[in-house]
KEKE-3310 file (N, C-alpha, C; in steps of 0.2 Angstrom, whole numbers, plus 5000, padded with zeros to 4 digits):
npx = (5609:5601:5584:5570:5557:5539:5539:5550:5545:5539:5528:5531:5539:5537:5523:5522:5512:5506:5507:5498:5487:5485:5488:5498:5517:5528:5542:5554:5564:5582:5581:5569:5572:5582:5577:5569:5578:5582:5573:5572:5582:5579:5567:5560:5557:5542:5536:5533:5516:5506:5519:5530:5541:5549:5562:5577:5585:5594:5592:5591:5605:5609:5613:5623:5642:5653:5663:5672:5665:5653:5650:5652:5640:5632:5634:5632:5619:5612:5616:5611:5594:5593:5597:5587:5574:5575:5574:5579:5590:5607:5624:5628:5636:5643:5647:5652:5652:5654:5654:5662:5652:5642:5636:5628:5635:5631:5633:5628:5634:5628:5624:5609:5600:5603:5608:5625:5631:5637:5627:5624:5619:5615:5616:5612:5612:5608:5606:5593:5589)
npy = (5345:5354:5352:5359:5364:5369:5379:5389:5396:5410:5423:5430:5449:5457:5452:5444:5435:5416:5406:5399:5396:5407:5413:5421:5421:5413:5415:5401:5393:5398:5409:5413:5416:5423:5435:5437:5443:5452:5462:5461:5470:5483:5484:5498:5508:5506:5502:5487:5482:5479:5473:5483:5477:5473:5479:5480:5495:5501:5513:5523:5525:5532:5540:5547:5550:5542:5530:5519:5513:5515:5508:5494:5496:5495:5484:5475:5476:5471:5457:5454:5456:5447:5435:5434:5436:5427:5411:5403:5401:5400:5403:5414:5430:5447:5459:5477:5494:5509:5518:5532:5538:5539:5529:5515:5500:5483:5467:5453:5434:5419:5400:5390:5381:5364:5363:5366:5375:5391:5405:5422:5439:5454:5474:5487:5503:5522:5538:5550:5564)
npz = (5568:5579:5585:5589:5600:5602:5607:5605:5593:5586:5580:5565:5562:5552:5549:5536:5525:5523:5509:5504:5516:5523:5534:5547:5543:5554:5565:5567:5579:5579:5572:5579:5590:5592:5586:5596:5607:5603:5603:5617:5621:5614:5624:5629:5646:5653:5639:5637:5637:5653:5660:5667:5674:5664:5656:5652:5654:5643:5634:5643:5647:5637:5636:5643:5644:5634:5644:5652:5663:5658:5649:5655:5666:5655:5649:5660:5663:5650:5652:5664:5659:5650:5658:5665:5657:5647:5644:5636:5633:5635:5643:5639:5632:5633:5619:5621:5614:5610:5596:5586:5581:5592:5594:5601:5602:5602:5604:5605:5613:5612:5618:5612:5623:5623:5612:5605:5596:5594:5594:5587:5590:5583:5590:5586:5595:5593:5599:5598:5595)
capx = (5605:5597:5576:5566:5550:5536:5540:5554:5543:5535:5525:5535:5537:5534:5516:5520:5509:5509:5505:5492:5481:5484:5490:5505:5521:5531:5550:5555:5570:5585:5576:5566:5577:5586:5572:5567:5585:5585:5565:5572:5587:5576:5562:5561:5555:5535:5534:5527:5509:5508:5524:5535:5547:5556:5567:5586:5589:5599:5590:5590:5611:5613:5614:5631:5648:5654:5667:5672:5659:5644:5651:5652:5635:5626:5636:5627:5611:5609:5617:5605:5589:5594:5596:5580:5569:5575:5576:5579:5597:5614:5632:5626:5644:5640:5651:5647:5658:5655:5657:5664:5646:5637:5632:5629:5634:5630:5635:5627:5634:5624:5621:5605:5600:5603:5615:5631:5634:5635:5623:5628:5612:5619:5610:5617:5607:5609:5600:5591:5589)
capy = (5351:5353:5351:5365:5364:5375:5386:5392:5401:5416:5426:5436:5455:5458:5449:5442:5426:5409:5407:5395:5397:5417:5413:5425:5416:5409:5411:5397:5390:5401:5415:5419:5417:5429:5442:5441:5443:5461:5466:5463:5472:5488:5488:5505:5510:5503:5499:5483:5481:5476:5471:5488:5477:5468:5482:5482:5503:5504:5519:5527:5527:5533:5552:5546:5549:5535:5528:5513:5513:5515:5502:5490:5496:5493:5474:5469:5476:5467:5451:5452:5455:5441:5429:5435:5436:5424:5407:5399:5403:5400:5405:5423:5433:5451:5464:5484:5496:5518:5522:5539:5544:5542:5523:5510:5494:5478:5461:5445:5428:5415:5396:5391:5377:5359:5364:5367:5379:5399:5411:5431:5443:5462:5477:5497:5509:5528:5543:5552:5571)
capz = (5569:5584:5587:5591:5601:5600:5610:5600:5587:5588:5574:5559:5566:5546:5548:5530:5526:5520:5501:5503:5520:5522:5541:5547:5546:5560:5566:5572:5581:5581:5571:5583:5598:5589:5587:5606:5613:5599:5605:5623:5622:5613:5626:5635:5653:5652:5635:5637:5642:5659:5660:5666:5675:5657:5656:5652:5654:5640:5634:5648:5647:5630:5633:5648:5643:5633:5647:5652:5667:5655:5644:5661:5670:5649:5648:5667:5661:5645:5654:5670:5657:5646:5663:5669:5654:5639:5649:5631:5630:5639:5640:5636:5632:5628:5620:5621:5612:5607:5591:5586:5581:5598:5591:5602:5595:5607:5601:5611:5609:5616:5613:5614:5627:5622:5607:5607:5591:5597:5589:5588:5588:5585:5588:5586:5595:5594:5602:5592:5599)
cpx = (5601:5588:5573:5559:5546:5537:5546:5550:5538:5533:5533:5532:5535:5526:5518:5516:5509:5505:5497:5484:5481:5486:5499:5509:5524:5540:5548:5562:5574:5585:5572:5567:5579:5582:5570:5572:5586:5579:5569:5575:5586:5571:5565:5558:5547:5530:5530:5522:5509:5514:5530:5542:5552:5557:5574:5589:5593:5598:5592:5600:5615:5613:5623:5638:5650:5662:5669:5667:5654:5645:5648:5645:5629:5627:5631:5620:5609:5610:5611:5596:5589:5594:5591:5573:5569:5577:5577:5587:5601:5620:5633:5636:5640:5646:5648:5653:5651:5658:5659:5657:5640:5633:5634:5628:5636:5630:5634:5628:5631:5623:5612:5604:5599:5605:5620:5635:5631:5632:5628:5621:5617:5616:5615:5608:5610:5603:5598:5586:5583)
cpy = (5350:5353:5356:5364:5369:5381:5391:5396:5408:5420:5431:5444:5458:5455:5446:5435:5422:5410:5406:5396:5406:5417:5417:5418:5415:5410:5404:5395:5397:5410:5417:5419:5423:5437:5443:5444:5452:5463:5466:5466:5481:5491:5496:5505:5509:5502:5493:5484:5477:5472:5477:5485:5475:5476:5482:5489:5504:5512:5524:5530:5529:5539:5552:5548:5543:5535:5523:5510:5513:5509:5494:5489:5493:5486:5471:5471:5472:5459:5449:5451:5448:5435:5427:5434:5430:5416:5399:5396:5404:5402:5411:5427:5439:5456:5472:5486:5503:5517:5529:5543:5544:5534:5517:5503:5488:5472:5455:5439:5424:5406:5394:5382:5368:5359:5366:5373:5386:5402:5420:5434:5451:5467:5484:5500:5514:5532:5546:5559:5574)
cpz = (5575:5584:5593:5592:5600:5605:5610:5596:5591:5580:5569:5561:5559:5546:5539:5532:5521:5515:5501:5509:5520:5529:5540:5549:5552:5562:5570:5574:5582:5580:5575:5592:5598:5590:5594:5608:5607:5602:5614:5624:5620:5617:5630:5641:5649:5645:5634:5641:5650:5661:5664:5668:5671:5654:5657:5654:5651:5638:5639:5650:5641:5628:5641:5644:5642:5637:5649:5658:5665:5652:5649:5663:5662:5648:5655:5665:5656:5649:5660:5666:5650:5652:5664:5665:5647:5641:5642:5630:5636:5637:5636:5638:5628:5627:5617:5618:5611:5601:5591:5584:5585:5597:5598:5601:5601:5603:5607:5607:5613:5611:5615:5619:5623:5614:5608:5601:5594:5592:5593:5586:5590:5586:5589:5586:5597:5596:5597:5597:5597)
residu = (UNK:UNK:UNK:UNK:UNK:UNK:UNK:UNK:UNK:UNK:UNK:UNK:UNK:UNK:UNK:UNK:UNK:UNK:UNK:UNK:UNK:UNK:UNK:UNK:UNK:UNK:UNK:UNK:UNK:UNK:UNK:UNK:UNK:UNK:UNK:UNK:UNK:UNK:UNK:UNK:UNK:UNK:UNK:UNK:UNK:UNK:UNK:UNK:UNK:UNK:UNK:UNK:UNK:UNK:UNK:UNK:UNK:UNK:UNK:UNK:UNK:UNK:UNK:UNK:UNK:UNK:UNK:UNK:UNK:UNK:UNK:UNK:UNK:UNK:UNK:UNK:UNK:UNK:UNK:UNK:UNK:UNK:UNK:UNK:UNK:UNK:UNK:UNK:UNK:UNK:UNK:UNK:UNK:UNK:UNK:UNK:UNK:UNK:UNK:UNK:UNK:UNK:UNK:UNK:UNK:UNK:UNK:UNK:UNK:UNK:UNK:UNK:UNK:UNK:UNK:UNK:UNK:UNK:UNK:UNK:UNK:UNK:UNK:UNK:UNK:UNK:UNK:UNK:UNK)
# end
C-alpha cells in the first residue's frame, strides 16, 4: 500500500467528528484525492473565493447539443483542469458520455503519483432548469 503524506488529507465535507476529542475528521489518502478531483470538476465560473480562475466550464456546456464536439471540448476541459490544479495525480484518463435524460456522466481514471494502482472518481451532472 502506498504512503500518504500530509498533504493528502483534507477535512470530511460531512464535518463529522472524532469520538473522543470532538475534532472534524480527516480524508486522507485516496479519499480525499478523490473528493478534490469531484469539488474540482463541480466548481462553476467564481465560485471559489478568490480563486475565479479554478474553473473546468463544465457547466457552462450543459445546456449544448449532446454531440460529439461537446463530448471532446468537456473531455480537454476536465483534463487541462485536473493537469493545472490537482498536482497529486497522474495518468489522468477521462471518459464523458450523454445520457438519454440530458445527464452528464464523467468518469476519471487516474493513478495517484508514486503508486501504481488506478483509482476511478465518477461524477453525473444534469442541468436542472
Amino acid at each position: 500500500m502506498a504512503e500518504f503524506n500530509s498533504f493528502a488529507a483534507d477535512l470530511d465535507p460531512n464535518f463529522t467528528r472524532k469520538e473522543f476529542s470532538g475534532d472534524v475528521n480527516l480524508l486522507e489518502g485516496e479519499a480525499a484525492i478523490r473528493r478534490a478531483v469531484k469539488s474540482l470538476l463541480l466548481l462553476k465560473s467564481n465560485e471559489k473565493p478568490f480563486h475565479p480562475e479554478i474553473n473546468p466550464g463544465i457547466s457552462e456546456l450543459l445546456f449544448e447539443n449532446a454531440s460529439p464536439v461537446v463530448v471532446m471540448e468537456v473531455t480537454n476541459r476536465i483534463k487541462q483542469a485536473i493537469l493545472r490544479y490537482e498536482p497529486r495525480i497522474s495518468g489522468t484518463k477521462v471518459n464523458v458520455y450523454f445520457d438519454s435524460n440530458n445527464t452528464l456522466s464523467i468518469k476519471v481514471l487516474y493513478t495517484i503519483r508514486n503508486d501504481k494502482k488506478v483509482y476511478t472518481t465518477t461524477v453525473a451532472v444534469q442541468r436542472i432548469r
